[in-house]
C-alpha positions in Angstrom: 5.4 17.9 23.9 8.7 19.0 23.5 10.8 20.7 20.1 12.4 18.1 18.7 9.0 16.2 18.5 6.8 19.4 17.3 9.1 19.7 14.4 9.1 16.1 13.6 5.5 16.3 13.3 5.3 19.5 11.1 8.0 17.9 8.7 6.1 14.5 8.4 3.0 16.9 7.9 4.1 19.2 5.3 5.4 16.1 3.4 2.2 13.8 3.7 0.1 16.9 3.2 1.6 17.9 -0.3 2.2 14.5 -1.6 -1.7 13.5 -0.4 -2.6 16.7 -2.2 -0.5 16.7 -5.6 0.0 12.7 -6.5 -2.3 10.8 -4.1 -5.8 12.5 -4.3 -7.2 10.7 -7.5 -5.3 7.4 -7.6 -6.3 6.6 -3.9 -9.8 7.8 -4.6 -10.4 5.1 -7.8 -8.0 2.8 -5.5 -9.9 2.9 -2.6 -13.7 4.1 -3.6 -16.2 2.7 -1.5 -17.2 -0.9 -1.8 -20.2 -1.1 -0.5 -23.7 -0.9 -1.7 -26.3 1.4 -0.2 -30.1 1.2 -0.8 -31.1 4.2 -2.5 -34.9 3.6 -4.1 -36.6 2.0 -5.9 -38.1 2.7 -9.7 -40.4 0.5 -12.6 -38.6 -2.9 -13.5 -36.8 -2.4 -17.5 -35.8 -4.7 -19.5 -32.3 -6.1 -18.2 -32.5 -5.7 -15.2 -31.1 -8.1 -12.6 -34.1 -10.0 -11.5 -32.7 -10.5 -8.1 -33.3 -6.9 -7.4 -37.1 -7.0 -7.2 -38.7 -5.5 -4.2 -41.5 -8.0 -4.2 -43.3 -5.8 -1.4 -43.6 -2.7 -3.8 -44.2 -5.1 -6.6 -47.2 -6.6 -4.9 -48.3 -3.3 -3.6 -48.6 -1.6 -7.2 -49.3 -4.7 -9.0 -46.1 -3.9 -11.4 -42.5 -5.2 -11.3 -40.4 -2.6 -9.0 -36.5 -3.2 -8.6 -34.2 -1.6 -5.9 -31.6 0.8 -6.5 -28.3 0.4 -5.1 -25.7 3.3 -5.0 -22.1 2.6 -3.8 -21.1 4.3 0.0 -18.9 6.5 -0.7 -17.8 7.0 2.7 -15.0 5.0 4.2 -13.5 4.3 7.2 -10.0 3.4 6.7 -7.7 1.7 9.3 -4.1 1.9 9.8 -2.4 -1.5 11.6 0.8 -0.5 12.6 3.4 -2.5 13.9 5.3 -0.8 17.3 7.5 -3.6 17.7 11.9 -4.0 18.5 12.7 -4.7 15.1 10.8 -1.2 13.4 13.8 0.6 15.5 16.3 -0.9 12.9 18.2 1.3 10.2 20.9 2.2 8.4 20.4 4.4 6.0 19.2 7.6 6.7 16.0 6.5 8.7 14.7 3.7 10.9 12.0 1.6 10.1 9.8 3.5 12.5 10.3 6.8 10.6 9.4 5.6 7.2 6.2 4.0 8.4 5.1 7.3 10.0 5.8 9.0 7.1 3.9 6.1 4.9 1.0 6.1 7.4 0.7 10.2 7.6 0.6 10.1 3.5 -2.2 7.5 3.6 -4.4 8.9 6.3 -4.0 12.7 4.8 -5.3 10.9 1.2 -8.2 9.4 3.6 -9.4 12.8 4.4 -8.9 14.5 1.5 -11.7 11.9 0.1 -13.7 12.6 3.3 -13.1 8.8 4.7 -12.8 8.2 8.5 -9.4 7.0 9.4 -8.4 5.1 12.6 -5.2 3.5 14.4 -4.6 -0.1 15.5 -0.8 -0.2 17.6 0.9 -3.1 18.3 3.8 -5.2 19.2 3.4 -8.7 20.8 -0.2 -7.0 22.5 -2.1 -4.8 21.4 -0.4 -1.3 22.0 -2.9 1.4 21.5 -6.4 1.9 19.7 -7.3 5.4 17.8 -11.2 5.0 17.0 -11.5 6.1 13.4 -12.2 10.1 12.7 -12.2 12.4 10.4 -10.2 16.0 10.0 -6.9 17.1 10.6 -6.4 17.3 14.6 -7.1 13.6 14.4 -4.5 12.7 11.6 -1.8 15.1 13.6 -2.8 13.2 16.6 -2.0 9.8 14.7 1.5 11.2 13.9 2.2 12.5 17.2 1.7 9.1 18.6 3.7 7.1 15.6 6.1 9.2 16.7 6.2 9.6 20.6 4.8 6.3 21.3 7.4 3.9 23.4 5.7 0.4 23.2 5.5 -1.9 26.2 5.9 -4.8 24.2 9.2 -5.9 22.0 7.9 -8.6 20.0 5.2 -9.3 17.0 2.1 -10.8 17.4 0.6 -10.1 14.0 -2.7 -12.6 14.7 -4.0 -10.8 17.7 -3.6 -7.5 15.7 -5.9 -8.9 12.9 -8.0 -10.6 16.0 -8.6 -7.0 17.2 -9.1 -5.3 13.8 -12.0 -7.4 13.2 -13.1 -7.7 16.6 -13.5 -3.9 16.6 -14.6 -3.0 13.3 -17.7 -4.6 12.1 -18.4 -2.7 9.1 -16.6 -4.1 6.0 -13.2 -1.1 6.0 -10.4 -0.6 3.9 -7.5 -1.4 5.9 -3.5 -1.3 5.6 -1.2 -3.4 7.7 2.5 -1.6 8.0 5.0 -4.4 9.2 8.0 -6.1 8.1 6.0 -9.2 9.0 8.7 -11.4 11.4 6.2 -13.8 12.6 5.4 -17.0 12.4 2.0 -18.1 12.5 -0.5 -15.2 11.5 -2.4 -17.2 8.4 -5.6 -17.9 9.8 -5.9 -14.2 11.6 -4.8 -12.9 7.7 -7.5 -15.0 6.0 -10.3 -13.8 8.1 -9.5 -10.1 7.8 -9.1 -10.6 4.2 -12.8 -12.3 4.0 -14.0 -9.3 6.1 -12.8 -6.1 5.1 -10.8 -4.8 2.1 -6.7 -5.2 3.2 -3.6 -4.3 1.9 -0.3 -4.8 3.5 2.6 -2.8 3.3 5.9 -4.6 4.1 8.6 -2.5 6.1 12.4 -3.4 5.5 15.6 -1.9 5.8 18.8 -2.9 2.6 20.6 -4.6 6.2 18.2 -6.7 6.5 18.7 -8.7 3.3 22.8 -9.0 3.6 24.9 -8.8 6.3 28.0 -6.2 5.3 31.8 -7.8 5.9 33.2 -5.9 9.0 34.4 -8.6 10.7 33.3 -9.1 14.2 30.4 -7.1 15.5 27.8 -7.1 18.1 24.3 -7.5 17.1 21.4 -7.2 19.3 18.2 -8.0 18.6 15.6 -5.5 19.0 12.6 -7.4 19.9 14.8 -9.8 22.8 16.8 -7.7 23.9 19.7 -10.2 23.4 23.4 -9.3 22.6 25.8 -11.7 20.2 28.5 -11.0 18.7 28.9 -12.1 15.2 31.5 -13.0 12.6 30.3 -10.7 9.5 33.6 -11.8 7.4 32.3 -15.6 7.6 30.8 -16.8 4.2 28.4 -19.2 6.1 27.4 -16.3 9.1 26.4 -14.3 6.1 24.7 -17.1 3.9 22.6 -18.2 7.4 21.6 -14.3 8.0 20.3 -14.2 4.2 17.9 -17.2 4.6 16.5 -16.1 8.0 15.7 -12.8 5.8 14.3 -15.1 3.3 11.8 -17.3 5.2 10.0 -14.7 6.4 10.0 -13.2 2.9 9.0 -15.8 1.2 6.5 -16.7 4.0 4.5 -13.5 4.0 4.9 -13.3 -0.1 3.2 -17.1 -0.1 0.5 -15.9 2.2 -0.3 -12.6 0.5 -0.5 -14.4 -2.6 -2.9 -16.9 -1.6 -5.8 -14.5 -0.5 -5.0 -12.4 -2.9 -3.9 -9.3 -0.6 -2.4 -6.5 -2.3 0.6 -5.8 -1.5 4.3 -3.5 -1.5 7.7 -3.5 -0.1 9.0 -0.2 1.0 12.8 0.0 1.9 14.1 2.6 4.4 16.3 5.1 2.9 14.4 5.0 -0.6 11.2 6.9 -1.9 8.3 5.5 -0.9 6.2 7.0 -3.8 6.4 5.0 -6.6 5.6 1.5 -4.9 2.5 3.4 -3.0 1.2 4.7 -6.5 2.3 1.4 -7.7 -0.6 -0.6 -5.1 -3.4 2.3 -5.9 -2.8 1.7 -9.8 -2.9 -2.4 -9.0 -6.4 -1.8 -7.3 -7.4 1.1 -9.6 
């Protein structure tokens, strides 16, 4: 690994570490606490007690009403779905998309640890990219940042379905999972739904300021990350500008439809601007 990318890691590390540590720990803990029940025993029926809770065979046994005892699993596995694609190597303020989403997803897996959770890595573009099985302890999160921020994808485009496909292909148990993406696709619905029914998602959407108005500098070329393709393009033209803005807002608007109708948490993040407040912002919506 060479300099440059050593002290990339250690700066995203120190960061994520302290704000994990000093603003994260108890807001992702009531945020994300485990949702799942475990057996834990069983003890005499009382009065008020959820009938449906009877363990008929201990009932039976000692000829008195026994319920069971649930307890919630306070162990997670949390997983990261993070989109590699063209269009996360777009900014222009002071970082790329790219950058911020390795700084969002260090922040969140540090938190993960801190609460003793497993955290694992789904990559992708148009495929699926690369797949960290869920760990726990700090040589595994620095190996999650190392990739976010070495990895050179060998797809360009987004295929957001077959990265839910995967997630709940591979992960059976009921997870906590974030999806970090500026979400331009098209058809991912279905894929959302089911990963929505399954496990316990959130979805953080990636954007840069340029990507909601084009700036007048007459004309420019513009290529687009995920083809590849080069056009130039008349910035100082009212309706250039006004057709740029609505290709910004269908997918907007698309992905804010969706997210609203299975109920998916959700936050933008904007490159260039603290990504603090609208991550403490989810926890306290799920708190």
């Amino acid at each position: 690994m060479n300099e440059d990318i050593i002290k990339k890691v250690r700066r995203i590390e120190i960061k994520a570490r302290g704000l994990s540590q000093q603003l994260f720990s108890g807001e992702y803990h009531s945020a994300f606490k485990g949702r799942g029940m475990a057996f834990s025993e069983v003890r005499e029926y009382q009065y008020g007690d959820d009938v449906r809770n009877i363990d008929w065979n201990v009932t039976a046994r000692l000829n008195h009403p026994y319920i069971k005892v649930f307890e919630e699993e306070r162990e997670l596995t949390v997983m990261l779905l993070i989109d590699v694609s063209g269009s996360n190597l777009f900014g222009t303020t002071t970082q790329y998309k790219s950058e911020l989403v390795a700084e969002i997803a260090a922040t969140l897996a540090f938190s993960a640890i801190h609460n003793n959770d497993k955290v694992g890595v789904v990559m992708f573009s148009d495929r699926i990219e690369k797949f960290i099985p869920p760990k726990k302890g700090s040589s595994h999160i620095l190996r999650i940042i190392r990739e976010l921020i070495d990895f050179r994808p060998t797809g360009h485009g987004t295929d957001i379905a077959e990265a839910l496909r995967y997630f709940t292909n591979v992960t059976k148990k009921r997870s906590t999972a974030f999806l970090l993406s500026d979400l331009y696709d098209d058809d991912y619905e279905n894929a959302l739904k089911i990963a929505a029914s399954k496990h316990d998602l959130a979805v953080l959407r990636i954007e840069d300021p340029r990507e909601r108005e084009l700036p007048r500098l007459g004309l420019m070329p513009f290529e687009d990350m995920e083809t590849g393709e080069v056009r130039w393009i008349d910035t100082s033209s009212a309706a250039v500008r006004k057709a740029y803005n609505d290709h910004y807002l269908k997918y907007k608007n698309r992905a804010s439809e969706l997210l609203q109708k299975y109920g998916i948490d959700n936050v933008t993040m904007t490159t260039g601007e603290d990504f603090v407040k609208p991550l403490i912002g989810l926890f306290k919506m799920r708190g």
